[in-house]
N, C-alpha and C positions, 0 to 999 in steps of 0.2 A: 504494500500500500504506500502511496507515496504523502509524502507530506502538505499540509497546507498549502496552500499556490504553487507548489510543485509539479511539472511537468507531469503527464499520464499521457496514455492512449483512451482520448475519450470517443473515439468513433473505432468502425470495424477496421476502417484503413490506419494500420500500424503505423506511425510514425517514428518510433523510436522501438524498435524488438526488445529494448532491457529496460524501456518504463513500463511498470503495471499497467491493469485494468482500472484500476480505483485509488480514489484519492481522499483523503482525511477530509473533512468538512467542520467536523466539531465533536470534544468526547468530554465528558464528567460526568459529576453522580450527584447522587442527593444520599446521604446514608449509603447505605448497604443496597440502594441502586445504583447502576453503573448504564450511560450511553455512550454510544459510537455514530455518529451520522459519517457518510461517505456518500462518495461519487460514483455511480458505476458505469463504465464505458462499455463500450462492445456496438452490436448490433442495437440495441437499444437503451440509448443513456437513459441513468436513472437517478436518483438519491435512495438512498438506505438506509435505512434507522434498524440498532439493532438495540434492546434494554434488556440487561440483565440481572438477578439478586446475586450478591457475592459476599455471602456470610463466612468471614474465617474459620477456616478449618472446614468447612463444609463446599460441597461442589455449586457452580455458578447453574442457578436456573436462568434461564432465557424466559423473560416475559412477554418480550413483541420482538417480530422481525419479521419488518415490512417495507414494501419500496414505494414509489410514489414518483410520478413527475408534475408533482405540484407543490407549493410551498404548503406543506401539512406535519413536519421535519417535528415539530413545536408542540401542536397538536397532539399528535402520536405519541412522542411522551411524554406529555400531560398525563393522558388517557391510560397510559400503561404503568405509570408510578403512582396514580388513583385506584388501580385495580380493573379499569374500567376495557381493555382490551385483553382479549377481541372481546366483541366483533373490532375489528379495523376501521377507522374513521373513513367518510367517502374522500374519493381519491387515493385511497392506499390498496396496499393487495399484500395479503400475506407472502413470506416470503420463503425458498424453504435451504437458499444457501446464504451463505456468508461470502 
């Protein structure tokens, strides 16, 4: 994953074979949640939000991971550090990789 305004391959035409697909967008927590938003290139650019619980000593549940090509980044986890996802706000879609 490349860094904040870092260079990527954000479409299917490669422009650099040793940049990633995906680029860093914005990541912190609240507590014992944890988010990652990114970039995803390819055939169909996207944003992705991914939020996880990360209790020490214990393994990281995953609460949402979802994409969107609309500004919902914010939304999303609101919804999902509330409890309240899924269902996934409109404009998102579950997601099922990383």
């Amino acid at each position: 994953m490349a860094d904040i305004g870092a260079p990527f391959n954000f479409t299917d035409s490669v422009s650099d074979p040793n940049a990633p697909f995906r680029r860093l967008i914005r990541a912190g927590h609240r507590g014992t949640d944890w988010f990652i938003w990114y970039e995803h290139g390819g055939v169909g650019y996207s944003w992705q939000a991914v939020i996880a619980r990360v209790v020490p000593g214990g393994a990281a549940k995953v609460l949402a991971n979802a994409g969107t090509i609309s500004d919902t980044l914010c939304t999303l986890t609101d919804d999902a550090f509330a409890g309240q996802v899924p269902p996934y706000p409109p404009g998102t879609w579950a997601a099922s990789d990383f």
